[in-house]
DODREN-242578 format. One record per residue (C-alpha): residue number from 0; residue in three letters; chain; y, z, x. Coordinates in nm, 2 decimals. Each point is the difference from the previous one (the first is absolute). Example, Ala and Ser with C-alpha at 12.3 -4.5 7.8 and 13.67 -1.06 7.14 Angstrom:
2
<0 Ala A <-0.45 0.78 1.23>>
<1 Ser A <0.34 -0.07 0.14>>
***
This chain:
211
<0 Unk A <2.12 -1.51 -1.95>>
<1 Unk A <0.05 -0.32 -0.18>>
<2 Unk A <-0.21 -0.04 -0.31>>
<3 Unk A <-0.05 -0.33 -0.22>>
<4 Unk A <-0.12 0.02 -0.35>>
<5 Unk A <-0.12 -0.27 -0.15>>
<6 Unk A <0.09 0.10 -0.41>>
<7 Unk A <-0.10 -0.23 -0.33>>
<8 Unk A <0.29 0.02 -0.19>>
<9 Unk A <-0.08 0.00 -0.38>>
<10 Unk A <0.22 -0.29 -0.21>>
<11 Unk A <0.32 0.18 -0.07>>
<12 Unk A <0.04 -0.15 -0.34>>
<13 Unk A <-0.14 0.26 -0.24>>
<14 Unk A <0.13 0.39 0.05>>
<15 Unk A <-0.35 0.09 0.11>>
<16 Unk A <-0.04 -0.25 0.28>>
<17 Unk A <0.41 0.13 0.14>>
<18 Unk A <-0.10 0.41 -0.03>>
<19 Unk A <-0.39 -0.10 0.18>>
<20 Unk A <0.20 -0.17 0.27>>
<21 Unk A <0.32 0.31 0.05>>
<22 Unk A <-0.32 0.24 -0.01>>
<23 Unk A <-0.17 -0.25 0.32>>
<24 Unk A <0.32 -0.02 0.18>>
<25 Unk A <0.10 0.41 -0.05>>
<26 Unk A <-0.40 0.08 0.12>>
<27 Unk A <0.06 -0.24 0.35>>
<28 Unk A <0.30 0.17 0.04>>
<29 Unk A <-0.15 0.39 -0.05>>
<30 Unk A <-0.25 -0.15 0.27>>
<31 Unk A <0.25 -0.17 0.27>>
<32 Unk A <0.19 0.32 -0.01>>
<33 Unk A <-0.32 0.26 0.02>>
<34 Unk A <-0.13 -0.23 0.28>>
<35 Unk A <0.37 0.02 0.21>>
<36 Unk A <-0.06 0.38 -0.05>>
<37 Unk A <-0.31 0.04 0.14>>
<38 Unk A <0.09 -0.22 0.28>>
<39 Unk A <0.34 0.19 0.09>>
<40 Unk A <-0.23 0.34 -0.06>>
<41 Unk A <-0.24 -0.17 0.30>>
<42 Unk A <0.23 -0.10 0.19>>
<43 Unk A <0.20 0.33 -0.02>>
<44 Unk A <-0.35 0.21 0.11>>
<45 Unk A <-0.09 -0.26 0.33>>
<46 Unk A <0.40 0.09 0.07>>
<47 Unk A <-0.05 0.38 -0.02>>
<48 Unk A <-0.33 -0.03 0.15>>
<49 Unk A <0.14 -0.18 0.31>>
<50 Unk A <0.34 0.20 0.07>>
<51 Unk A <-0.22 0.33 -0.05>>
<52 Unk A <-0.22 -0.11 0.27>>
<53 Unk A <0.31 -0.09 0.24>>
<54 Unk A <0.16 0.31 -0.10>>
<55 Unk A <-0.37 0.22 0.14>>
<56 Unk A <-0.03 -0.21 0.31>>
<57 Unk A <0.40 0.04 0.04>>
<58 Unk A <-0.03 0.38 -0.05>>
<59 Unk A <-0.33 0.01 0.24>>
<60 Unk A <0.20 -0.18 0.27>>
<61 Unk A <0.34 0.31 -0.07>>
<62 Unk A <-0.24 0.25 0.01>>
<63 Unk A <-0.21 -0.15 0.31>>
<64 Unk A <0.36 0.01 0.19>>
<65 Unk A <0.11 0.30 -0.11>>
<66 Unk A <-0.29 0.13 0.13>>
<67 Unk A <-0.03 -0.15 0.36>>
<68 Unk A <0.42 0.11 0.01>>
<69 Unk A <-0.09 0.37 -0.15>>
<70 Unk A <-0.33 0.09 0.22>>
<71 Unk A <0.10 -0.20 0.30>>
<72 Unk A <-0.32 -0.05 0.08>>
<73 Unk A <-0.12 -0.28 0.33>>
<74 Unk A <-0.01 -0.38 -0.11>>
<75 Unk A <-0.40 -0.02 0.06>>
<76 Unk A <-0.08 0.30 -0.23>>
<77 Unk A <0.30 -0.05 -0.27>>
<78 Unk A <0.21 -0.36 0.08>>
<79 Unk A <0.25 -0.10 -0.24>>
<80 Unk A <-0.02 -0.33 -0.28>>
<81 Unk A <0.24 -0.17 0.27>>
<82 Unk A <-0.29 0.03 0.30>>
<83 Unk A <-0.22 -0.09 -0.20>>
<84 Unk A <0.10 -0.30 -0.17>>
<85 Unk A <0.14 -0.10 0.43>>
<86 Unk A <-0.33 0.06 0.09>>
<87 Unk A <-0.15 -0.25 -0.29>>
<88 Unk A <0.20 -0.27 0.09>>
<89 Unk A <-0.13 0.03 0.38>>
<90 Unk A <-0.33 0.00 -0.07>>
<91 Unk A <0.04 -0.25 -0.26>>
<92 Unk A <0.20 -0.26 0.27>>
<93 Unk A <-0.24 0.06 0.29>>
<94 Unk A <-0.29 -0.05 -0.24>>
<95 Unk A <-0.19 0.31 0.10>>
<96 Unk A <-0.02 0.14 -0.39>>
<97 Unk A <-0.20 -0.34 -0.05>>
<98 Unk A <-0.22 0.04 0.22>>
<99 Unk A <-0.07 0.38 -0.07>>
<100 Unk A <-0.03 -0.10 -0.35>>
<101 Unk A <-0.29 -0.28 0.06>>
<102 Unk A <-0.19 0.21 0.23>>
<103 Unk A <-0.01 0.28 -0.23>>
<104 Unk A <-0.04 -0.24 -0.32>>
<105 Unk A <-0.31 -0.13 0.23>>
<106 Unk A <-0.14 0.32 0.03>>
<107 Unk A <0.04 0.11 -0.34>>
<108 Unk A <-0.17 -0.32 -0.13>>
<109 Unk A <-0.31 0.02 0.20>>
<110 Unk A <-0.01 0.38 -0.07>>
<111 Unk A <-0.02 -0.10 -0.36>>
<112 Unk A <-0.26 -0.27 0.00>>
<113 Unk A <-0.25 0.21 0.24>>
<114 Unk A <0.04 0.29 -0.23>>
<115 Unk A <0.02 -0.17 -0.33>>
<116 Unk A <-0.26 -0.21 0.07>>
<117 Unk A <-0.29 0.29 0.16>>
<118 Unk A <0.10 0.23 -0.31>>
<119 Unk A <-0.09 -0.29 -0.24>>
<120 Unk A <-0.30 -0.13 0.18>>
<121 Unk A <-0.14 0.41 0.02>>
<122 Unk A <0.13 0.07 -0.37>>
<123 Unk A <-0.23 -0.26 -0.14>>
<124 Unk A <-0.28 0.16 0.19>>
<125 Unk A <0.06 0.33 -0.07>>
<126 Unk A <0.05 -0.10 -0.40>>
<127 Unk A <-0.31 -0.17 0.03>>
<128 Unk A <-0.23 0.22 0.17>>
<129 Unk A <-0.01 0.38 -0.10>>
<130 Unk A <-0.24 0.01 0.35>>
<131 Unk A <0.36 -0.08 0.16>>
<132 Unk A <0.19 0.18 -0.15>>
<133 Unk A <-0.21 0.32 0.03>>
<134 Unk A <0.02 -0.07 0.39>>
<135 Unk A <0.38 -0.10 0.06>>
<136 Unk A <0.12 0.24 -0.27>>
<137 Unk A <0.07 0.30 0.24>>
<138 Unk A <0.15 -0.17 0.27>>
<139 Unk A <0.24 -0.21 -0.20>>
<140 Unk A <0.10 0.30 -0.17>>
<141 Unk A <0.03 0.20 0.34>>
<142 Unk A <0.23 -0.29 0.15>>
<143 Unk A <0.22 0.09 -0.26>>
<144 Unk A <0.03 0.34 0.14>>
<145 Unk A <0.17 -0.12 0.34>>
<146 Unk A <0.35 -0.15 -0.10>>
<147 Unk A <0.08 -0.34 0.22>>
<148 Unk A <0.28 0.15 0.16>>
<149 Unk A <-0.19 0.25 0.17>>
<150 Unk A <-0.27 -0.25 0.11>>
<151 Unk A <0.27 -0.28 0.09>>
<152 Unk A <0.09 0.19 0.34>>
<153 Unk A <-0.39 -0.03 0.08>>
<154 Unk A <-0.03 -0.36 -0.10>>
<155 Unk A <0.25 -0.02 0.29>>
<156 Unk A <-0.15 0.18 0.22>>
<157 Unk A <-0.37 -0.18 -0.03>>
<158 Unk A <0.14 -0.39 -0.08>>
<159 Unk A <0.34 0.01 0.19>>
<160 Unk A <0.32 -0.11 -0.11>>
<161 Unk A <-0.08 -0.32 -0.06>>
<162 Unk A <-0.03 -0.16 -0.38>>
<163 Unk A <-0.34 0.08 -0.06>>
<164 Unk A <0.09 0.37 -0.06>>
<165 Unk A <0.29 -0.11 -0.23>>
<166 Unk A <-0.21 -0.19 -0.20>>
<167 Unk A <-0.27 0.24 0.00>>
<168 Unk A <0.22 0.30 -0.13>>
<169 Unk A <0.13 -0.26 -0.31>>
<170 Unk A <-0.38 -0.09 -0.06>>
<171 Unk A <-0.08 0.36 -0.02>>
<172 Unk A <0.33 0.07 -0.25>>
<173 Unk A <-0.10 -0.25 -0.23>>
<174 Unk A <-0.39 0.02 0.03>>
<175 Unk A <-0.08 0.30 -0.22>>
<176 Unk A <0.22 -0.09 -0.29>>
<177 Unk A <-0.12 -0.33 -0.04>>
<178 Unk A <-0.34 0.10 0.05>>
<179 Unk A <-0.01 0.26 -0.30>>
<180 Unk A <0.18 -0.33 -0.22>>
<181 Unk A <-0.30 -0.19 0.11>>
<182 Unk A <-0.21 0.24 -0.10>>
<183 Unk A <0.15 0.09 -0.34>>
<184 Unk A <0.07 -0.37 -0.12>>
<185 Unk A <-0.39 -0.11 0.08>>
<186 Unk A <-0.11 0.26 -0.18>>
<187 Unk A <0.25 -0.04 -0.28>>
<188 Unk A <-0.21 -0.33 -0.09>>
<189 Unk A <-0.16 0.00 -0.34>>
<190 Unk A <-0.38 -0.03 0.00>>
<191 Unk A <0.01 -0.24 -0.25>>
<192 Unk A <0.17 -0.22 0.19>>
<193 Unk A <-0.26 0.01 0.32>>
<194 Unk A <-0.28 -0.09 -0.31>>
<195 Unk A <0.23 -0.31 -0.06>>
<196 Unk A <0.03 -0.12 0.38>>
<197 Unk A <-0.42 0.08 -0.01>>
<198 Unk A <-0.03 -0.20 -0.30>>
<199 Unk A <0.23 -0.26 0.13>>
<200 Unk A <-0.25 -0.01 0.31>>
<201 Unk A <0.33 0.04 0.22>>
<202 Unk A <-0.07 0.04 0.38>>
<203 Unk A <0.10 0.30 0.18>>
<204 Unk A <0.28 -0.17 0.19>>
<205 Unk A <0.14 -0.06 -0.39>>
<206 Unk A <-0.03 0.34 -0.15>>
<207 Unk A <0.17 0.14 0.31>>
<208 Unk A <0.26 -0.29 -0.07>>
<209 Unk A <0.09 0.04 -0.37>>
<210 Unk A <-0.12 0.37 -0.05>>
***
C-alpha cells in the first residue's frame, strides 16, 4: 500500500521547531510500519483461507477415490472424480447442461412469481380481515400437514409431466412461508402511522404502497 503524507514542517531554526518536526517524522513512521503490518497480517489470512479450502476440496476429492477404489461400487451409484469431471465436459460441449439449466431456471422462476405473488396478494387479505383469516386459517394450517414431496407424485399424476406441475410444486414450496411474512410485516405496521397516511388523506393504492 502506498501512502502519501502531506506534513507541515515547523522552521527548524529554534530547538523547539527541530524536536516538533523528529517527533512528526518518528509518528509517520510508527504509522507506515503499523499499516505494512496489518496489511501483511491480511494478506497472510486470505492466503490461509484459500490454501485451507484447496487442501478440503483436495482431501474430499482422496477420500471420494479412495472410496469408489475401496467399495467398488457400479459407476451409476458411486463413479469416480475422473467420470465425473468426463462426463462434465460432454455435456458441457454438446450444450445439453445449458439447456437443462434454462428449462429448469424457467421453471423455478415462474414457480416463484406464482407463488410469491398469491401468498402476498392472500397475506394482505388475511392481515386485513380477521373474517378471512378465521375462514382460511384451518386449511392453511392443514396444507402444512402434507409435505410437497408426498403431494409432488400426485401433481404428476393429475397435470402430467409437463411444466405446469413443476411450477406448481415450486409455487406450493414457496407459498406458505411467504404468506406467514406477509402476514406478520402488515401487521407489524404501527398504528400511528395508518393515522398519518389518514391524516395525509392518502389513497388506498398509497398506504398499500408506502405502508
Amino acid at each position: 500500500m502506498n501512502l502519501v503524507y502531506e506534513v507541515q514542517l515547523m522552521p527548524p531554526d529554534s530547538p523547539r521547531g527541530f524536536l516538533s518536526n523528529r517527533v512528526r517524522i518518528q509518528a509517520l513512521e510508527m504509522l507506515s510500519r503499523a499499516i505494512f503490518v496489518m496489511d501483511y497480517k491480511n494478506t497472510k489470512r486470505i492466503l490461509s483461507s484459500i490454501l485451507l479450502a484447496g487442501f478440503s476440496l483436495l482431501a474430499g476429492l482422496l477420500i471420494w477415490e479412495a472410496a469408489v477404489r475401496i467399495t467398488g461400487l457400479p459407476a451409476f451409484i458411486l463413479p469416480s472424480p475422473q467420470l465425473v469431471w468426463i462426463r462434465l465436459g460432454e455435456v458441457l460441449d454438446n450444450g445439453t447442461l445449458w439447456r437443462h439449466t434454462w428449462v429448469t431456471t424457467r421453471e423455478v422462476v415462474l414457480g416463484l412469481g406464482l407463488g410469491a405473488g398469491l401468498a402476498v396478494i392472500m397475506g394482505y387479505v388475511v392481515a386485513k380481515s380477521h373474517i378471512v383469516e378465521r375462514l382460511l386459517s384451518p386449511y392453511l394450517v392443514a396444507s402444512q400437514a402434507i409435505p410437497v414431496v408426498a403431494l409432488a407424485p400426485l401433481l404428476v399424476l393429475w397435470f402430467g409431466t409437463g411444466v405446469f406441475s413443476k411450477v406448481l410444486v415450486c409455487a406450493l414450496t414457496v407459498f406458505f412461508p411467504v404468506l406467514v411474512n406477509t402476514i406478520v410485516g402488515v401487521r407489524a405496521v404501527p398504528i400511528e402511522l395508518h393515522d398519518l397516511m389518514r391524516s395525509l388523506r392518502a389513497s388506498r393504492m398509497q398506504v398499500i404502497r408506502y405502508l
